[in-house]
VEXMAR-163340 format. One line per 4 residues: their letters; for each residue x negated, y negated, z of N, C-alpha, C. Coordinates in steps of 0.2 Angstrom, whole numbers. Atoms other than C-alpha are relative to their C-alpha. Layout:
! VEXMAR-163340
a = X/Y/Z/X/Y/Z/X/Y/Z; ... .
//
This chain:
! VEXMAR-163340
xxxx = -1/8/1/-28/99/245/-2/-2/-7; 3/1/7/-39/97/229/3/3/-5; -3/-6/5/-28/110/219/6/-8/-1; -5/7/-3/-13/94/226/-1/-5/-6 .
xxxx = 0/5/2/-23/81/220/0/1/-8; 2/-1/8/-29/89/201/8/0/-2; -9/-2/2/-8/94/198/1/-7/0; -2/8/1/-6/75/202/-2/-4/-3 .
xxxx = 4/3/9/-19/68/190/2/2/-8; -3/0/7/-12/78/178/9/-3/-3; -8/3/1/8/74/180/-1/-5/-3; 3/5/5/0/57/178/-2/-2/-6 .
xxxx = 4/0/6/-11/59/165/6/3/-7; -4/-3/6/1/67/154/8/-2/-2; -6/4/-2/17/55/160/-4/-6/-7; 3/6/4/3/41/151/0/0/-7 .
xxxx = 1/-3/6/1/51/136/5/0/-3; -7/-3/4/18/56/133/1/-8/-2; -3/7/3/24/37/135/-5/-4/-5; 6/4/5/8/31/124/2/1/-8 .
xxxx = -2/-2/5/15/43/111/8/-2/-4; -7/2/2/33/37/112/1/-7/-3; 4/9/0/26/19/113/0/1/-10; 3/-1/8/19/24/94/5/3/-3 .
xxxx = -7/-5/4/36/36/88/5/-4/-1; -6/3/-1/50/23/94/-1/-5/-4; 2/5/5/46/8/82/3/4/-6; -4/-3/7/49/23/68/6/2/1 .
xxxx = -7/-3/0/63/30/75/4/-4/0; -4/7/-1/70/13/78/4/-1/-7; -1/2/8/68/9/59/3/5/-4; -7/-5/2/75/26/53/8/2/3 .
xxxx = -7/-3/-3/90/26/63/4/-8/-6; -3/3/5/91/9/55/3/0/-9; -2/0/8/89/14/38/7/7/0; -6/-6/2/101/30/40/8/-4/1 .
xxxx = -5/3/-2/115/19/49/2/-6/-5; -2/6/2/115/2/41/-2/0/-8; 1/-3/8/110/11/23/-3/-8/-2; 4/8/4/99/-5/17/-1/3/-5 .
xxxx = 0/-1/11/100/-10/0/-2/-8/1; 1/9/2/94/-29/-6/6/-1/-2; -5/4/5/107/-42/-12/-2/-2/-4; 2/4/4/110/-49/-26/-6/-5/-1 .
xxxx = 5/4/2/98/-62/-24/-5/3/-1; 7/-2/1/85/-51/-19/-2/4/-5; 0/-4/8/87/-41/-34/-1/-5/-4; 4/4/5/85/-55/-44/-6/-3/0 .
xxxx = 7/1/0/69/-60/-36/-5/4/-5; 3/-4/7/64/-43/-46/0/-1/-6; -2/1/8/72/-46/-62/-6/-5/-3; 2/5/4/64/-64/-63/-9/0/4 .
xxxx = 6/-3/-2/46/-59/-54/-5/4/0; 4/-8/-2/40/-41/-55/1/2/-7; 0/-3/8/34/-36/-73/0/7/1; -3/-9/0/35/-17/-67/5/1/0 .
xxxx = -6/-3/-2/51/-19/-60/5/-1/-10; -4/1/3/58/-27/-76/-3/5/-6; 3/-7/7/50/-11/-90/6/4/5; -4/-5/-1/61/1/-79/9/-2/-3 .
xxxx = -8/-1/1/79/8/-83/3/-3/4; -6/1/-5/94/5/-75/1/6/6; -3/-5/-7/94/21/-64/-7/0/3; 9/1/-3/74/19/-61/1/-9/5 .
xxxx = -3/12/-3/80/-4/-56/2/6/6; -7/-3/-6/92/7/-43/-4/2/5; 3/-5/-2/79/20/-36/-6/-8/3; 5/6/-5/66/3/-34/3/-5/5 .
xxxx = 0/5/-6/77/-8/-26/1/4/4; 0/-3/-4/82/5/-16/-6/1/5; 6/0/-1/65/8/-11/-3/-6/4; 3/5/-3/61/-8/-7/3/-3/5 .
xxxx = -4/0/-5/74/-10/3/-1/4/8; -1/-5/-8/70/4/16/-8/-3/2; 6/2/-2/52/-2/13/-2/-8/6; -3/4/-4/59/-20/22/1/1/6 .
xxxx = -2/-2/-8/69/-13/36/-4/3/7; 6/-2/-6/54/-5/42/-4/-6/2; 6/5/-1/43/-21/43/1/-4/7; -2/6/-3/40/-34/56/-7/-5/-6 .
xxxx = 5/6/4/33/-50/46/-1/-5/4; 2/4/-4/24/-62/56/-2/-8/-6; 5/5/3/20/-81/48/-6/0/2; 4/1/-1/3/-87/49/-2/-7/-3 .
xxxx = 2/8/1/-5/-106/48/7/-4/-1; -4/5/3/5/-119/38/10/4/0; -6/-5/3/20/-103/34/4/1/8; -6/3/-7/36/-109/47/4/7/1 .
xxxx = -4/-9/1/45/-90/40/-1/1/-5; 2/-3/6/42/-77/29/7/-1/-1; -7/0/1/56/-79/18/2/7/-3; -5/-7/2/68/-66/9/-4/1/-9 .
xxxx = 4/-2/8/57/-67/-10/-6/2/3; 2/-3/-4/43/-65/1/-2/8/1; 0/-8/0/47/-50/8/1/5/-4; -2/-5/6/54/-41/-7/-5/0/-6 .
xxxx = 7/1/2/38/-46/-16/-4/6/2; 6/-1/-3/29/-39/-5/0/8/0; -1/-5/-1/39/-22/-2/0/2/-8; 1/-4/6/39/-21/-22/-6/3/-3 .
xxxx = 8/-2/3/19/-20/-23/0/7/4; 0/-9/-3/22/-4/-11/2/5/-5; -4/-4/2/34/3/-21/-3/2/-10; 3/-2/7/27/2/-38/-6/5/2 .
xxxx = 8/-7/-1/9/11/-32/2/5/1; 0/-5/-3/19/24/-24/7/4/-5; -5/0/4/34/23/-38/1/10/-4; 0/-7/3/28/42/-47/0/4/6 .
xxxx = -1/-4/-5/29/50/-29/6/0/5; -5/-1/-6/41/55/-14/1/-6/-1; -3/9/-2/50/40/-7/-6/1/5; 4/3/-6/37/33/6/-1/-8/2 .
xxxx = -1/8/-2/38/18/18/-6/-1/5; 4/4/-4/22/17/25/-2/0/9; -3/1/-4/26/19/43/-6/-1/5; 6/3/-3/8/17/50/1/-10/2 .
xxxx = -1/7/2/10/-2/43/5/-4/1; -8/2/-2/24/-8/53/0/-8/0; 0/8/-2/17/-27/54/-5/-5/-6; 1/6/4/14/-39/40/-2/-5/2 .
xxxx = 2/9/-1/3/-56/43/1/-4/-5; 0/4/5/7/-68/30/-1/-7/0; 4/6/3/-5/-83/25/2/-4/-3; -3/3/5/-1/-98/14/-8/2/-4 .
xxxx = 6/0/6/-19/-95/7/-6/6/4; 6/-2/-7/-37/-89/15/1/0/6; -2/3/-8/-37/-87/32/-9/3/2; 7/-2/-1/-55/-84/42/4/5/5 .
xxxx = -2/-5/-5/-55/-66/50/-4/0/5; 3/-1/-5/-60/-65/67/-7/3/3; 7/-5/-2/-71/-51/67/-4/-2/-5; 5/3/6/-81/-57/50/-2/-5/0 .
xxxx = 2/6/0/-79/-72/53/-1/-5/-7; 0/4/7/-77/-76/34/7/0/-3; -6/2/2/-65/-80/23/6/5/-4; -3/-5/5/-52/-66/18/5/-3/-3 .
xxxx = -5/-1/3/-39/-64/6/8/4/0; -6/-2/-3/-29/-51/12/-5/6/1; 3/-8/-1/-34/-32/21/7/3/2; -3/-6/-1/-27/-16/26/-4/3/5 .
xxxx = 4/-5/-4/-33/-7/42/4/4/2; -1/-9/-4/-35/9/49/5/-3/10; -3/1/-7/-27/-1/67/8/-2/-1; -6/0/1/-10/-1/57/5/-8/-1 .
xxxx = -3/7/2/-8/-20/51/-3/-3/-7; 1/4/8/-9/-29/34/0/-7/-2; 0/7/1/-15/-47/32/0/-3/-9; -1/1/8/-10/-57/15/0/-5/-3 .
xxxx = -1/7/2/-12/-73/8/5/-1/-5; -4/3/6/3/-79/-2/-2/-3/-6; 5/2/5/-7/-89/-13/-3/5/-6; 2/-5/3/-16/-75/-20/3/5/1 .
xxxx = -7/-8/4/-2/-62/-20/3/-2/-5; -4/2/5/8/-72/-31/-3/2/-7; 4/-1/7/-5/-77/-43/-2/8/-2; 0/-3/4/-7/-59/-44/6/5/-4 .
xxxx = -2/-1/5/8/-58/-53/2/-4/-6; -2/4/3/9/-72/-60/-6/-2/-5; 3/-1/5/-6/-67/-72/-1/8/0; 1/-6/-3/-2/-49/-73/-3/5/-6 .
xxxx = 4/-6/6/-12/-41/-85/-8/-4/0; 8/-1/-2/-31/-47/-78/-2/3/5; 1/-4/-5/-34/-34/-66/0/-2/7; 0/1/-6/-33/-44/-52/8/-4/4 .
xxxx = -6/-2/-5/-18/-40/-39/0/2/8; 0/-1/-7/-21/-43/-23/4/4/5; -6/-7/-5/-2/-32/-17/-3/5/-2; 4/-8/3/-9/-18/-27/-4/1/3 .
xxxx = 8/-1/-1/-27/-20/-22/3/3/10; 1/-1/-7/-22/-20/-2/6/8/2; -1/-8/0/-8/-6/-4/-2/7/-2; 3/-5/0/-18/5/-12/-5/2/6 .
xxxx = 1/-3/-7/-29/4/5/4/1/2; -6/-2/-7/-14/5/16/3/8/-3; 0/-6/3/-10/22/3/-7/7/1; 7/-6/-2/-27/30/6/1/0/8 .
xxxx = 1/0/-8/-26/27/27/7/3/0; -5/-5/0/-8/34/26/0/7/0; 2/-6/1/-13/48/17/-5/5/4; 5/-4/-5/-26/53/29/2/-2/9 .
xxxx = -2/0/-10/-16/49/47/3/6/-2; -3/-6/0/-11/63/52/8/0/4; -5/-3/-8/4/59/67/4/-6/-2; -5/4/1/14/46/59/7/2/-7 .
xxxx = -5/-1/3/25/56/49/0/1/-9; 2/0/12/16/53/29/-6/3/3; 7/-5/3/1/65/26/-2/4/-3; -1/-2/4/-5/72/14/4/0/-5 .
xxxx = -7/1/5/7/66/1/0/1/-6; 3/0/7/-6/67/-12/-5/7/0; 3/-8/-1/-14/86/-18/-5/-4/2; 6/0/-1/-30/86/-9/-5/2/-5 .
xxxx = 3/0/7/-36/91/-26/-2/-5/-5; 2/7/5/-34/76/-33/-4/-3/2; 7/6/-3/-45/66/-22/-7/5/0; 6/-4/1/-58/79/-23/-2/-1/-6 .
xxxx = 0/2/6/-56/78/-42/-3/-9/-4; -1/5/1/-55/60/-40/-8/-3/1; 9/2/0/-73/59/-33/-4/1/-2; 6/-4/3/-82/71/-42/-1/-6/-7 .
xxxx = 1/6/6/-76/55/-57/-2/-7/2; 1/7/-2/-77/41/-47/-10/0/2; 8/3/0/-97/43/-40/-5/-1/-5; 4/3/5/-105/42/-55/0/-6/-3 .
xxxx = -2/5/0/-96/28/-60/-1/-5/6; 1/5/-6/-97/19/-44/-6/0/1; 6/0/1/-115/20/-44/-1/-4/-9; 1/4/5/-115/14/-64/2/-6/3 .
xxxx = -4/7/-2/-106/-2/-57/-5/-5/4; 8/1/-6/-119/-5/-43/-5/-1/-5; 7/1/3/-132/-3/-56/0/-5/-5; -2/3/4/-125/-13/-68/2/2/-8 .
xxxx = 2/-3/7/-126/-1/-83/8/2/-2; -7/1/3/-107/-2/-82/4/-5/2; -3/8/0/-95/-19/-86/7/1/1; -5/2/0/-80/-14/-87/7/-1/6 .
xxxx = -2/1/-6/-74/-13/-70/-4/-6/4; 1/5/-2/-78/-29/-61/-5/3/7; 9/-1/-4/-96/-29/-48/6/3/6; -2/-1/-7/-81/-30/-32/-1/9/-2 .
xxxx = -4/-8/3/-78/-10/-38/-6/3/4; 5/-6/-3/-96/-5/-31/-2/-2/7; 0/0/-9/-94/-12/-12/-1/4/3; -2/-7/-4/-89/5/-6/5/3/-6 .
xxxx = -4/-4/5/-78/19/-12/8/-3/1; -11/3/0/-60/11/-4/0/-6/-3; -2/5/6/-64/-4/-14/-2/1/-7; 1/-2/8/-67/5/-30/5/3/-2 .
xxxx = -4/-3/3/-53/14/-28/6/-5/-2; -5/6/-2/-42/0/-25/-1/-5/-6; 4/3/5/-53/-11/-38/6/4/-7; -2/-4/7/-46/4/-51/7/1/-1 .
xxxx = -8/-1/1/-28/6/-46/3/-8/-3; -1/6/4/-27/-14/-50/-1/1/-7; -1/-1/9/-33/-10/-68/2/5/-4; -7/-5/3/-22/6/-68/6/-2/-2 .
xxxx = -7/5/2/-8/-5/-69/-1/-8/-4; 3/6/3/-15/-22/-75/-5/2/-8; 3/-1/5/-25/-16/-90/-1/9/-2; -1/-6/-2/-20/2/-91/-3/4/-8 .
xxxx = 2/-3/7/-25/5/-111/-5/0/-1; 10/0/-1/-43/-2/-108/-1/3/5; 3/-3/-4/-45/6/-94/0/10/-3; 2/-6/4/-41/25/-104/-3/-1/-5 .
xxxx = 5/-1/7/-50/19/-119/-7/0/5; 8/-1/-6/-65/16/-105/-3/4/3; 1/-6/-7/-65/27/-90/5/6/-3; -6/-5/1/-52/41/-98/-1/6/4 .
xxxx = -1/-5/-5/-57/53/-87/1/-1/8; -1/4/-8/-57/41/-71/7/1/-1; -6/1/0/-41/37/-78/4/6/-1; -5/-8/-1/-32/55/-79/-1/1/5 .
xxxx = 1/-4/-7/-38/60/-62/4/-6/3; -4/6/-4/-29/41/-56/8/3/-2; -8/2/2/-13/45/-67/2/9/3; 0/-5/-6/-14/63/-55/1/-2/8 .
xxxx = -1/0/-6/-15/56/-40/7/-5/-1; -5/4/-1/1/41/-44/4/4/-2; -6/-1/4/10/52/-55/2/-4/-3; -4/4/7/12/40/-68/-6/-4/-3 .
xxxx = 7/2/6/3/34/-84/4/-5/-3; -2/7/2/6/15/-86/-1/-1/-7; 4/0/5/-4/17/-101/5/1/-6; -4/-2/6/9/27/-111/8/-2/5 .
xxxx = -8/4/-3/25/17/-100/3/7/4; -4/-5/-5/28/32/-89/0/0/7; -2/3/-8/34/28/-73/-1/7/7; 0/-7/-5/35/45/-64/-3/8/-6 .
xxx = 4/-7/5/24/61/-76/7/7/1; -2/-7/-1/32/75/-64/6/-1/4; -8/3/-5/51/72/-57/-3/5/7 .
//
């Protein structure tokens, strides 16, 4: 009779399992069947949102435009965007805003969409978080959602060369927790080499910053190490020639892990 019951706690148990798994797979395979079937691409308008908004997108070519709307595109169909406060819907510049700060960070690499990050919160400004209790701007969790302030995403392009870029800043989180899940289909996307490489340069420097005995990266940089990395991929792209003339070895272990060196207008190093 106990032999009975144990076989039936596991049916159970492994019924719960299986559907908790499916629960977590089907959202992707929802989205891919999407992108394979309904081939997403932006329209016109929303390509013009690029044109006239996104200073990375407007330095590419014409087969490189293609390759990003593309991208941004698939980037989209995966999402759910949720408003938040005052914001009635997230509109269509919004979103393609949103999916171009993905695609630029991740532009010198495979195509990748992310698929941890299936749910956007979008802010008109600050919003107070729950757990902290204080006033955030935008984050990236390890629990698979991304909070954003509208406010402050804009403004970071619409001053794009002082290192502060709130899309970039929260992508590059959502790229490092990517890169280290394991069961969502993106892992390891980047040689574990390079982030090996990347720390043996990053803690001396991230320690200089905390002590103060180095300026050029701004104080947020010595929080922790996911805001220093994030801190430096904003000034990879934002200030990419000062940041070689400064950090030049920070900055070659960075233009190894994105595959592209902003510095010298190169968009992808290794096809």
């Amino acid at each position: 009779m106990t032999g009975i019951f144990i076989l039936l706690f596991l049916v159970i148990a492994g019924g719960f399992f299986l559907r908790s798994a499916l629960a977590d797979m089907l959202p992707f395979i929802k989205d891919e069947f999407n992108i394979i079937f309904k081939k997403a691409r932006l329209s016109e308008e929303q390509k013009s949102y690029l044109s006239k908004y996104h200073p990375y997108y407007q330095q590419l070519s014409s087969t490189y435009r293609t390759e990003f709307e593309k991208r941004t595109a698939l980037f989209i169909c995966g999402r759910k965007f949720t408003p938040k406060g005052t914001i009635a819907e997230v509109s269509e510049l919004q979103k393609v805003l949103i999916g171009a700060a993905m695609v630029q960070l991740t532009f010198g690499l495979k195509p990748l969409y992310f698929p941890r990050f299936k749910h956007i919160m979008l802010y008109p400004g600050e919003y107070i978080n729950p757990f902290t209790k204080k006033a955030h701007r935008g984050e990236a969790t390890n629990r698979g959602f991304m909070v954003l302030s509208w406010k402050h995403f804009l403004e970071g392009y619409a001053f794009p060369s002082d290192a502060l870029n709130l899309g970039i800043h929260e992508m590059a989180h959502a790229l490092r927790i990517e890169d280290r899940t394991s069961h969502d289909g993106e892992h390891q996307f980047i040689d574990p080499k390079h982030w090996r490489e990347w720390d043996r340069n990053a803690i001396p420097i991230f320690k200089a910053v905390g002590e103060g005995s180095q300026t050029f990266l701004r104080k947020y940089a010595s929080e922790n190490s996911e805001e220093f990395f994030a801190v430096c991929v904003e000034y990879f792209f934002e200030k990419p020639e000062d940041f070689r003339k400064n950090l030049p070895i920070l900055y070659s272990s960075m233009v190894k892990i994105l595959n592209q060196d902003p510095a010298r207008r190169v968009f992808r190093c290794i096809a």
